[in-house]
C-alpha positions in Angstrom: 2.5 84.6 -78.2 4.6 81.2 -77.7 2.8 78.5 -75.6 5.9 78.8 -73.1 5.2 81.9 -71.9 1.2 82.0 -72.6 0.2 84.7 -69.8 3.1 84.0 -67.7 6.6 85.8 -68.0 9.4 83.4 -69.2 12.5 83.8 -66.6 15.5 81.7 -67.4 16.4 78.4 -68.6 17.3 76.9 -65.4 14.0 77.3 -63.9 11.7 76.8 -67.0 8.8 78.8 -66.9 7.9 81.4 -64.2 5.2 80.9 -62.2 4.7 84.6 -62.2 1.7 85.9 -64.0 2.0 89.1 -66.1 -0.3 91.3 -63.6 1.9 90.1 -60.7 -0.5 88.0 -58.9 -0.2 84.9 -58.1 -1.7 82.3 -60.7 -2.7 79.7 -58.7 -5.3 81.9 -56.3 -7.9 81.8 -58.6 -7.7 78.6 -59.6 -9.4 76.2 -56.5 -8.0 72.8 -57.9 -9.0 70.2 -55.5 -6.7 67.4 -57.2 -3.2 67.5 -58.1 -0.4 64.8 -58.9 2.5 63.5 -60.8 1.6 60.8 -63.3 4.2 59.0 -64.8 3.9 57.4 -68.2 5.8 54.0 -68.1 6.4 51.3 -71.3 8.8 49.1 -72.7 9.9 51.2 -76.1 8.0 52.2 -78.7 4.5 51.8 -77.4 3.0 54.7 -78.5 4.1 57.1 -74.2 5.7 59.8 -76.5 2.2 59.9 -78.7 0.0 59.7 -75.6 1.6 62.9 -73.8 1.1 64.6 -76.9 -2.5 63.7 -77.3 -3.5 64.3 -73.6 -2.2 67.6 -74.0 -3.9 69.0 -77.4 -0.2 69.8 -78.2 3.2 68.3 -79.4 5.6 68.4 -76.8 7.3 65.2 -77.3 9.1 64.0 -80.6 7.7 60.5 -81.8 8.7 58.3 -84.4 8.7 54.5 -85.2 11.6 53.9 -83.9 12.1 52.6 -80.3 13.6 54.9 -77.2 13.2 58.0 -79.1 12.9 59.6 -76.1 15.8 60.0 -74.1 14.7 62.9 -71.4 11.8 63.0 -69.0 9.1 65.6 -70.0 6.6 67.4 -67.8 3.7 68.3 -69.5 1.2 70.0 -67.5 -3.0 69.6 -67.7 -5.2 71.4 -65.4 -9.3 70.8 -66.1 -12.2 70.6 -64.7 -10.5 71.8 -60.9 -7.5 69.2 -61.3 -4.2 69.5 -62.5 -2.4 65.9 -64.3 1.1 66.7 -64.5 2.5 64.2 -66.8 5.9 62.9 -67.1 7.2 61.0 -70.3 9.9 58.9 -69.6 12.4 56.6 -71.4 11.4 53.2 -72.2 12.6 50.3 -70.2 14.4 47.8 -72.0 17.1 45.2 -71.8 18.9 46.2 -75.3 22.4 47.4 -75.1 24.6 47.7 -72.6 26.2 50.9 -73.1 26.1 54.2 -70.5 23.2 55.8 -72.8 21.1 52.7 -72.4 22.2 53.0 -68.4 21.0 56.1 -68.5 17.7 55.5 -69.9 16.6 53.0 -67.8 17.6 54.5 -64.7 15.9 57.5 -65.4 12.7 55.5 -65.8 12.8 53.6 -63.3 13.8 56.4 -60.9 10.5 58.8 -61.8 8.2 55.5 -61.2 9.1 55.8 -57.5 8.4 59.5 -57.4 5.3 59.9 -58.8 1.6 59.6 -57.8 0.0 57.6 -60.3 1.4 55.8 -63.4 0.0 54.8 -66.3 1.5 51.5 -67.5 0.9 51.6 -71.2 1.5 48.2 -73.4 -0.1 47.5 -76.9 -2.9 45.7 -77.8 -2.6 41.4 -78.0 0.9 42.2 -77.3 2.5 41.4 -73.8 6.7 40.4 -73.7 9.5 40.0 -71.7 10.4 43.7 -71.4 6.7 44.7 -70.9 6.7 41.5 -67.9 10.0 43.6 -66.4 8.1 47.1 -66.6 5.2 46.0 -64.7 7.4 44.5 -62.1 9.4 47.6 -61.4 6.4 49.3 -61.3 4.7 46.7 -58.9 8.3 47.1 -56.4 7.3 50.7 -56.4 4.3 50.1 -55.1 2.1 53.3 -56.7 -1.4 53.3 -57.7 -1.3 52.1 -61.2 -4.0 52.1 -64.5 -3.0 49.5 -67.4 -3.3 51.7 -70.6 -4.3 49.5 -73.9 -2.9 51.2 -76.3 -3.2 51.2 -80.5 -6.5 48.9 -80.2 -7.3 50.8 -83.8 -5.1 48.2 -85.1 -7.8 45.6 -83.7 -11.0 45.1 -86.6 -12.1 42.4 -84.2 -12.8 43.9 -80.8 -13.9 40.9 -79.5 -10.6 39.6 -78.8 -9.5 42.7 -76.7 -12.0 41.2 -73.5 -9.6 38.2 -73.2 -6.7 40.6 -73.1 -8.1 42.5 -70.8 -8.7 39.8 -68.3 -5.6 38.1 -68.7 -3.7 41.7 -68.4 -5.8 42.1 -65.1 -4.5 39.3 -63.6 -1.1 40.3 -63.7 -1.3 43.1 -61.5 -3.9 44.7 -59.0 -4.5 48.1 -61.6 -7.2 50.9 -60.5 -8.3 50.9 -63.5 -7.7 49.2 -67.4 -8.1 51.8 -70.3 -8.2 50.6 -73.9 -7.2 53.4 -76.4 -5.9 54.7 -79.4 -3.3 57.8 -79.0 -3.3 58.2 -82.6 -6.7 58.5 -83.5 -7.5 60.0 -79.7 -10.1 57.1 -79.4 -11.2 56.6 -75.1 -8.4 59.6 -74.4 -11.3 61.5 -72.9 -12.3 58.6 -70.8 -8.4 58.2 -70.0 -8.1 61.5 -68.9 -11.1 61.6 -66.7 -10.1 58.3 -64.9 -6.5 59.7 -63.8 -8.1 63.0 -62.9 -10.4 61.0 -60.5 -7.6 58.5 -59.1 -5.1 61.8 -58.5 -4.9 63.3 -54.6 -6.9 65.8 -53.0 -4.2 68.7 -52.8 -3.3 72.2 -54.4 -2.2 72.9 -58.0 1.7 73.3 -58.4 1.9 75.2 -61.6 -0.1 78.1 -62.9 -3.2 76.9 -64.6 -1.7 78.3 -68.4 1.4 76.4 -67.9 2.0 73.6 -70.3 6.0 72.3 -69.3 9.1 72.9 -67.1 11.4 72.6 -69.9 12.7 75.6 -71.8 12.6 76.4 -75.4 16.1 75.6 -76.0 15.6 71.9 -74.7 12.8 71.6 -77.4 14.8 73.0 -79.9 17.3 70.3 -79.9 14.7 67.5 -79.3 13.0 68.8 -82.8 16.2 68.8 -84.5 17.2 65.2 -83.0 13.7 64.1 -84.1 14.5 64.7 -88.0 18.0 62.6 -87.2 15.8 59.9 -85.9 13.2 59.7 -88.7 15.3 60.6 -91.8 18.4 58.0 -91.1 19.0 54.5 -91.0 18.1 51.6 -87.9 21.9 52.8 -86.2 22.7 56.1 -86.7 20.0 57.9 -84.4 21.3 56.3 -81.1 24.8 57.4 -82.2 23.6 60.9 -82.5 22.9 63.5 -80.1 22.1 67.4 -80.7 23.3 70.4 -78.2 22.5 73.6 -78.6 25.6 75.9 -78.3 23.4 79.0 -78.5 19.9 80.3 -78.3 19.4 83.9 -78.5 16.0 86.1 -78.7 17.1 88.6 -81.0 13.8 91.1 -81.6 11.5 88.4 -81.7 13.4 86.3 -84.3 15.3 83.6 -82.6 18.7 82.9 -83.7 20.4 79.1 -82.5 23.2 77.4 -83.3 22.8 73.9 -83.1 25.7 70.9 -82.9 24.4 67.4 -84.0 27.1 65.0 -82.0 28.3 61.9 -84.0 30.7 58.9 -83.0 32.5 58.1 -86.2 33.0 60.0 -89.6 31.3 58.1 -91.6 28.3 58.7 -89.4 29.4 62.4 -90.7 29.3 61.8 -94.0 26.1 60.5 -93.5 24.6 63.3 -92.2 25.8 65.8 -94.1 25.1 63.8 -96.8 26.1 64.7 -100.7 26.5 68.2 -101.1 25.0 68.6 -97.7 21.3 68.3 -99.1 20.7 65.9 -96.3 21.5 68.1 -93.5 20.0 71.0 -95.1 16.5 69.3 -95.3 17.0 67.9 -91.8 17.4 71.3 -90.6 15.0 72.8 -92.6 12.3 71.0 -91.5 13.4 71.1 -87.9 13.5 75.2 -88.1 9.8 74.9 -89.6 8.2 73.0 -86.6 10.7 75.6 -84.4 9.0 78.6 -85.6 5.5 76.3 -85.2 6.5 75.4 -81.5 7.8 79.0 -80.8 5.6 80.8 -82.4 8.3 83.2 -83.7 10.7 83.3 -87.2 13.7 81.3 -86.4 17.1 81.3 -87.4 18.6 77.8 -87.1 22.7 77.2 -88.3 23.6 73.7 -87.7 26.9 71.8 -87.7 28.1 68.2 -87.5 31.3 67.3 -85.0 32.3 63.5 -83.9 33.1 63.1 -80.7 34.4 59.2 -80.2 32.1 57.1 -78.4 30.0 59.9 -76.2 27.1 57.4 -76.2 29.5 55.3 -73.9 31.0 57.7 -71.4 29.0 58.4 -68.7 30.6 61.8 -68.0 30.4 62.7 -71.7 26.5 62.4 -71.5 26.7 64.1 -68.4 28.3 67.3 -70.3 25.9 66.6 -73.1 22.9 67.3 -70.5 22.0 63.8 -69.8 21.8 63.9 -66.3 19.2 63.0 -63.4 16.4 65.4 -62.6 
């Protein structure tokens, strides 16, 4: 059974996932949480907030990669344990690179789910503090929420001796509830992580049923997995030139069939991704129907296609169209 619907009944793709449980009751009677809250997870790029939601949650929800601002979209994903409920939100990475409506986009988004949550975790990596981590922490300190620094990668450190000094000077910058060293990849003080923001989140009632794991629908994650092989298989440019929408997603018998447009801005991007004989697009897709049918839990038919539409990364009502809009 897909891990969207679990024992709840999917409804529609505006709403995500129905908080209706298959018996009819309601979900969230049984469950007595006595801690609930919205925990943002806040970074300059690439350090490691996509990898974190996925390891917090025991599932991939996220696409990752080595590149920076993979991750273009906000992400619930929902944890209830132990009597509380962390609902996590993935966001963009703050940063200062580019100009451009897309990279207006991304920051705004950010910035805009700092001030609406109830706990962030700012995450930086280990030895490592710059100007765009400096700018992070200062939005999040004009926000004013409760905040735990996150340490992140410190299995890159042999000598763990020099993390103390970090730690100190890392303290100093900010008033934080808490200061976490971890690894995401290798899960190393996750647990610990996840038992602090449990403790530091407020006393109230779950929102979501207690087998819910996002608020996005299947059709958001189809494109993301697809966008993820544009990201990892291309070159340094092409990835924030390309975008995927999904022109159709239908549940035919259990097999789901979706057609999928990968959005360019020139045609030599085209060319690129096609590539010779189209054995570049093929694998891309290929792979990104495998970890579909691993996602959904279902056989999946994926047809993709490659259009250019001139400068959409630019045009703020272009991305708008495209889905990038505020939540």
């Amino acid at each position: 059974m897909p891990i969207f619907q679990s024992a709840l009944k999917y409804e529609s793709e505006h709403t995500g996932i129905s908080l209706t449980s298959a018996t009819g009751q309601d979900p969230t009677a049984e469950m007595r949480i006595t801690r609930c809250g919205f925990v943002a997870i806040v970074g300059r790029p690439n350090v490691g907030k996509s990898t974190l939601l996925n390891r917090l949650l025991g599932q991939k929800l996220a696409i990752t990669s080595h590149k920076a601002q993979t991750t273009r979209h906000t992400i619930l994903g929902i944890r209830t344990r132990d009597r509380s409920q962390a609902i996590y939100v993935d966001t963009p990475g703050i940063h200062e690179r580019g100009r451009g409506a897309l990279n207006r986009y991304l920051n705004r988004t950010a910035r805009a789910m700092i001030a609406e949550v109830d706990l962030v975790l700012f995450l930086v990596e280990t030895l490592r503090f710059t100007a765009e981590d400096a700018k992070v922490l200062g939005t999040v300190a004009t926000a004013g929420v409760p905040a735990i620094a996150v340490v992140n990668k410190t299995d890159r450190v042999k000598d763990k001796s020099r993390l103390l000094p970090y730690l100190q000077a890392l303290s100093a910058r900010h008033g934080f509830s808490a200061l976490v060293p971890i690894s995401a990849t290798t899960g190393d003080q996750v647990d610990r992580l996840e038992g602090v923001v449990m403790e530091a989140l407020p006393i109230k009632e779950a929102i979501f049923a207690p087998d819910q794991l996002t608020d996005r629908p299947e059709r958001f994650f189809a494109a993301e997995l697809l966008r993820e092989q544009l990201v990892r298989r291309y070159g340094d440019e092409l990835p924030y030139r390309a975008t995927v929408e999904i022109e159709r997603f239908e549940d035919r018998g259990g097999c789901y069939r979706i057609r999928a447009l990968i959005w360019v801005e020139r045609p030599g991007q085209k060319a690129i991704v096609i590539g010779n004989r189209g054995e570049s697009l093929k694998m891309a897709a290929s792979q990104a129907r495998l970890r579909m049918q691993a996602l959904f839990d279902c056989p999946v038919h994926l047809d993709v296609w490659v259009k250019v539409k001139k400068r959409w990364s630019s045009d703020e009502a272009v991305l708008a169209s495209m889905g990038y809009t505020d939540r």
